[in-house]
C-alpha angles and dihedrals in degrees: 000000000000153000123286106252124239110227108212130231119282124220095259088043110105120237106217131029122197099317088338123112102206117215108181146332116289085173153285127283122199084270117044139320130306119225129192101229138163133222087171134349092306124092120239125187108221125192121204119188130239118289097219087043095049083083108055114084091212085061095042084047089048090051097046089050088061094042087060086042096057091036083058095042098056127194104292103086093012143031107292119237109260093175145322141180107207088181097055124126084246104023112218141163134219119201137168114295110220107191091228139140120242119251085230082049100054088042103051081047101044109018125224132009118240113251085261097044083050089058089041081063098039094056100050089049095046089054088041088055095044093053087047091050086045101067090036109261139114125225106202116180101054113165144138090271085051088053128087123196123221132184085228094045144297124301122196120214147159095078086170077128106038123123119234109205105243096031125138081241112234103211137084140223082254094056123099107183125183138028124318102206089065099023124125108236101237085054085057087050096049125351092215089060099067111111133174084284091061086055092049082049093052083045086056086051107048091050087052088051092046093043097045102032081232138092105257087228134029113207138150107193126039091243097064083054084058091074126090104237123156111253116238112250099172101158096025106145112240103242093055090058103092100044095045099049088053102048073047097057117128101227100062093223092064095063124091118268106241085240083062094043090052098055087050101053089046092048089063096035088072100043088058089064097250122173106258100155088076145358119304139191103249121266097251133130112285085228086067094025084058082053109048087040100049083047094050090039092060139055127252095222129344121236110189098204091047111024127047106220124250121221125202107217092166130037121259111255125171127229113266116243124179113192108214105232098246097336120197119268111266111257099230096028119191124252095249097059081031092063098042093048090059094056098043093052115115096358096084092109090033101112096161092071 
């Protein structure tokens, strides 16, 4: 367990962006390089593109493209926009930085979710889609590195890809774009042909991915990701099956609508006995929950004229939290869970929506 790690600037990285002083590398996106930087007191994470990239039209169209992506999606499932100057020499984006593991991060740490801590997944991704679908765009490249999580929930980010709906398109029959561990077969075969089933597939594949320990496919070149193969789900735990095969099925009609996925994943978080009267830490392993807490507990980098510093006195522990197995319903169940459980009833195994 440990702190992310700030990079510091390197000698060709610029200091200020726009009004941003920049103080060190978070990463690096498909497109360009992503700074921690400060307006205020608050951090922002601010991604330049390329240099040599600042020049090419296909890149400044690209970058607008997920400008207007994160603009549409809001702050709610992903980083908010603080600011951005498409038009800039050198074209960059601050959003929001949310002190938060990776979902890749805490996997590649701690190994596999629990079965709870996966529909706990499931169900944070499935709301986050269908607020994406919802304002008409694709993201296109989910998975757990595009994943933050949050002791208050998951937020997707990185939408470099993503399609905005009445948009030129920027992609060709020969472009693959995303990631093929967690690609939908008919998006390997043609990025234009991704669609809002192609998301709920990358959603199949991610929890495959956070229940295993392992990527559900191993390929190397688009064209082996064409096939229909089946997807390796050793370790899988039982009661994910179902709705994983199907969110992994190779015609695209035949997956799951987030809107079903959602109400699935709700369906058995409740079952499980999860806390819906208030917010609650998430159900994950404490081994994750000590880790998203001590992130979000310390600071990235101090920076004494801007940021006061934080010091640790305790160890971060997380709440404990012991999910009954299929608990009873409770006999005088909240709204809330009242409510879910009547739309759930009787759609469990309705995987077309």
């Amino acid at each position: 367990m440990g702190v992310k790690v700030l990079k510091p600037l390197t000698a060709v990285d610029p200091t200020t962006v726009g009004d941003f002083r920049l103080v060190g590398r978070l990463g690096h996106g498909s497109m360009g390089l992503v700074y921690l930087g400060y307006r205020s007191t608050r951090p922002v994470a601010v991604k330049v593109v390329r240099p040599q990239l600042a020049e090419d039209d296909y890149f400044r169209r690209r970058f607008a493209q997920e400008l207007e992506a994160i603009r549409r999606v809001g702050g709610f499932h992903t980083a908010a926009l603080v600011d951005a100057d498409p038009m800039a020499a050198t074209p960059w984006i601050a959003t929001q930085y949310i002190n938060a593991p990776s979902l890749l991060e805490l996997l590649e740490q701690h190994g596999a979710v629990s079965e709870l801590g996966a529909w706990w997944l499931a169900a944070g991704l499935a709301d986050a889609l269908m607020h994406v679908h919802s304002v008409h765009l694709l993201h296109r490249d989910l998975k757990p590195a595009n994943v933050l999580v949050a002791s208050d929930g998951i937020r997707v980010i990185d939408f470099g890809i993503s399609h905005v709906s009445g948009s030129t398109g920027l992609t060709t029959a020969s472009a693959a774009l995303g990631t093929l561990a967690y690609m939908a077969p008919e998006q390997a075969a043609d990025s234009r042909r991704a669609s809002e089933a192609a998301d709920v597939y990358s959603l199949g594949a991610t929890l495959v991915h956070a229940a295993t320990g392992h990527v559900p496919f191993h390929a190397h070149l688009a064209m082996q990701r064409t096939l229909d193969i089946e997807p390796d789900l050793a370790g899988l735990p039982p009661g994910l099956v179902d709705l994983v095969t199907h969110a992994l099925a190779f015609d695209a009609e035949d997956r799951p609508t987030p809107q079903s996925v959602l109400e699935t994943a709700m369906g058995h978080l409740l079952d499980f006995g999860v806390p819906t009267d208030a917010q609650a830490y998430p159900p994950l392993p404490a081994a994750f929950l000590a880790e998203v807490l001590e992130r979000q507990a310390t600071p990235l980098e101090i920076t004494p004229e801007l940021v006061a510093p934080v010091s640790l006195t305790e160890p971060v522990t997380p709440p404990s939290f012991v999910a009954p197995q299929r608990a009873e319903p409770d006999p005088e169940p909240d709204r809330w869970a009242a409510r879910w459980r009547s739309r759930i009833e009787g759609r469990r195994s309705d995987y077309g929506g």
